[in-house]
C-alpha positions in Angstrom: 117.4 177.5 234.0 120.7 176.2 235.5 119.3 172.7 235.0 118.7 173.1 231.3 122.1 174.5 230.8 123.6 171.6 233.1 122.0 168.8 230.5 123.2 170.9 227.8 126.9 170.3 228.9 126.1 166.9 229.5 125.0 166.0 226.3 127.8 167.8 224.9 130.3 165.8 226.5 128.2 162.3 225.2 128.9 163.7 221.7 132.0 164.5 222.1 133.1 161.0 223.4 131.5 159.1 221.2 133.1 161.0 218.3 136.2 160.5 219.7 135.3 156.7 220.3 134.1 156.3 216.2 137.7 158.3 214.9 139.4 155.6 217.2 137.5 152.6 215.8 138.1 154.1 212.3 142.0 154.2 212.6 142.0 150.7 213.7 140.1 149.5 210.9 142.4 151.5 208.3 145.6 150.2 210.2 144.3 146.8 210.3 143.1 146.9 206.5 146.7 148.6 205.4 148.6 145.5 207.8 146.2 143.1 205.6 147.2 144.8 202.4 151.2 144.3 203.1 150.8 140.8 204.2 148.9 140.1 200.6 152.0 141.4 199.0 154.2 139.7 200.9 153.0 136.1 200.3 153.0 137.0 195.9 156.6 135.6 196.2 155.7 131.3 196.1 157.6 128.8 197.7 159.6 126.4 194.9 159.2 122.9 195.0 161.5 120.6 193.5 159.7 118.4 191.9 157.6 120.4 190.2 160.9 122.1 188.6 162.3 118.9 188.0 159.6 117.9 185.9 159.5 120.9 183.9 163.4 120.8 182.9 162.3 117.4 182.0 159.8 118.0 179.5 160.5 121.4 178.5 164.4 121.9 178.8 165.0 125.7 180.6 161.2 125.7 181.8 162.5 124.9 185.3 164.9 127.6 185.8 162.5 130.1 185.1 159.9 128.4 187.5 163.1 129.0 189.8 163.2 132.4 189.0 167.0 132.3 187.4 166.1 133.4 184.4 169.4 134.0 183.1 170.4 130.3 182.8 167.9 129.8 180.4 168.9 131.7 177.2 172.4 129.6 178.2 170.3 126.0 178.3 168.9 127.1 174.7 171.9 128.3 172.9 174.2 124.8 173.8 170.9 122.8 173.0 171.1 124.9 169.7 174.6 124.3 169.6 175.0 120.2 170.3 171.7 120.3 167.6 173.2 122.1 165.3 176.7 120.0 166.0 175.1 117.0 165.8 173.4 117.3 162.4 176.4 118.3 160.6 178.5 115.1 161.8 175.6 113.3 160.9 175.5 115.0 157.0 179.8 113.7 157.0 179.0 110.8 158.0 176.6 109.9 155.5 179.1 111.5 152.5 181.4 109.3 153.5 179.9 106.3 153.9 178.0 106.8 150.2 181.8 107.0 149.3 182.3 103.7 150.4 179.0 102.1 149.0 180.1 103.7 145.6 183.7 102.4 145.9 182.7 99.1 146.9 180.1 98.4 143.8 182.3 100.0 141.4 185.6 100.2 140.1 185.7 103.5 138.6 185.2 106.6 139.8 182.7 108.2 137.6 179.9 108.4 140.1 182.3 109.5 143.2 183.7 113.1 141.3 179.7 114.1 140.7 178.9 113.5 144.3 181.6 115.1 145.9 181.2 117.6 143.5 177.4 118.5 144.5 178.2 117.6 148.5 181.8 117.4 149.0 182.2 121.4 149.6 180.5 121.5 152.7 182.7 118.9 154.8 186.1 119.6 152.9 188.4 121.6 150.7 190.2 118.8 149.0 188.7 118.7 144.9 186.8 115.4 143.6 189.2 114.4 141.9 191.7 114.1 145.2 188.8 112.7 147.4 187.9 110.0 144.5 191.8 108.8 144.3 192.0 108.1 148.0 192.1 104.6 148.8 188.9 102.9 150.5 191.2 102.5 153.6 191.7 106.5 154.1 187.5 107.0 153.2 186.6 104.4 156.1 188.6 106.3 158.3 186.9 109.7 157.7 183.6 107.8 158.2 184.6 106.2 161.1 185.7 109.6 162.5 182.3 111.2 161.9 180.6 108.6 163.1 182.7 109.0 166.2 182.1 113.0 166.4 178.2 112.2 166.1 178.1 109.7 168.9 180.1 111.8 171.3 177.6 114.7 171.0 174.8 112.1 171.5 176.3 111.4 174.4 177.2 115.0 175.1 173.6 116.3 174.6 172.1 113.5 177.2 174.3 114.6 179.6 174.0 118.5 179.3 169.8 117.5 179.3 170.4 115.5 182.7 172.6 118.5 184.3 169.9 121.3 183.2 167.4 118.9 185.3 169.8 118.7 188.2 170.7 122.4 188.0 166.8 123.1 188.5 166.1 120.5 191.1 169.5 121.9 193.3 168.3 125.9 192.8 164.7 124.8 193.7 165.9 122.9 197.6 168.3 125.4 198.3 165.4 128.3 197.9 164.6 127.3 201.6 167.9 127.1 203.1 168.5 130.5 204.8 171.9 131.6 204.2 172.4 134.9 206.3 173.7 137.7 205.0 176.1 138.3 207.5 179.3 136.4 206.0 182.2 137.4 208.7 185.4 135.3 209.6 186.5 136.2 213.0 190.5 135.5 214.7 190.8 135.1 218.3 193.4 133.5 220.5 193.3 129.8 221.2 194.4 127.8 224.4 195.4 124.5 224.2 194.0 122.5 227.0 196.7 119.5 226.6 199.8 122.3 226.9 198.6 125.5 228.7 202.2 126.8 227.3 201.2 126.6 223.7 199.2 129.9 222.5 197.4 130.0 219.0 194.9 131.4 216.7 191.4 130.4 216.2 189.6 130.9 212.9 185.7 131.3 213.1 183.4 131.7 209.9 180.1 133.0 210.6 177.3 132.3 208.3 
């Protein structure tokens, strides 16, 4: 009888320890699968590359700063785009009135086809009547032209270099995305000791970054 009760315990204890053992395999596997899980999350955030952000401010101005994640400077790059566009079409428009002002005062000697056309176009580019623009001398008209055709090749040149700074902007945000700048930004003041005069005392200045 004793015997029968003495296997009893025994086999007991087996189940006990090999419950025990299953729980602890278990909780490894759910700490191992939760570790997995972060480490997932934590590689969602890519690593930029400059090229690639390069060639999308190239094509598609803006495109690259929100491949860089700075999503902010994007509205900015499509508002002076709209801008030097919108700039740049109106200087062209003058331009063009004037220098049909010229065409008309070189073929004719009158000025009854000047007054109607600055009469249907001259509003938008000044406030002077037709009758004052079409009594100014050819001299005074070239000028005008010569000035808005000035203005439009400025904000050609303008808008090239505002496209070839967005590109740079992108290129620079994208290599600095892997230079580690630390957060702790301290400047430190200790004295100094001059090895050439040990009588001369000092300051040092240390900026920690």
């Amino acid at each position: 009888m004793h015997k029968f009760h003495f296997l009893f315990l025994i086999l007991i204890s087996i189940n006990g320890f090999a419950q025990n053992s299953t729980n602890r395999i278990n909780s490894n596997e759910i700490k191992e699968s939760v570790v997995v899980s972060d480490t997932s999350k934590i590689n969602t955030k890519y690593t930029l590359n400059p090229l690639v952000s390069s060639l999308l401010s190239t094509f598609i101005p803006g495109s690259g700063q929100i491949y860089n994640r700075k999503y902010w400077k994007a509205p900015i790059i499509w508002a002076g785009g709209i801008y030097l566009l919108y700039s740049y079409d109106g200087f062209r428009r003058k331009h063009s009135f004037y220098h049909q002002i010229l065409i008309y005062k070189d073929r004719y000697t009158s000025n009854e086809y000047i007054i109607p056309f600055v009469e249907e176009y001259g509003n938008q580019f000044t406030d002077e009547s037709p009758k004052v623009i079409s009594e100014l001398s050819k001299n005074a008209i070239q000028l005008r032209n010569d000035q808005a055709k000035k203005n439009k090749q400025q904000i050609i040149i303008g808008s090239l270099v505002f496209y070839l700074l967005q590109i740079v902007d992108a290129t620079v945000d994208a290599h600095f995305d892997k230079f580690n700048i630390s957060e702790d930004l301290s400047l430190n003041i200790s004295p100094a000791v001059f090895e050439s005069n040990i009588y001369a005392r000092g300051f040092k200045l240390s900026l920690n970054f």
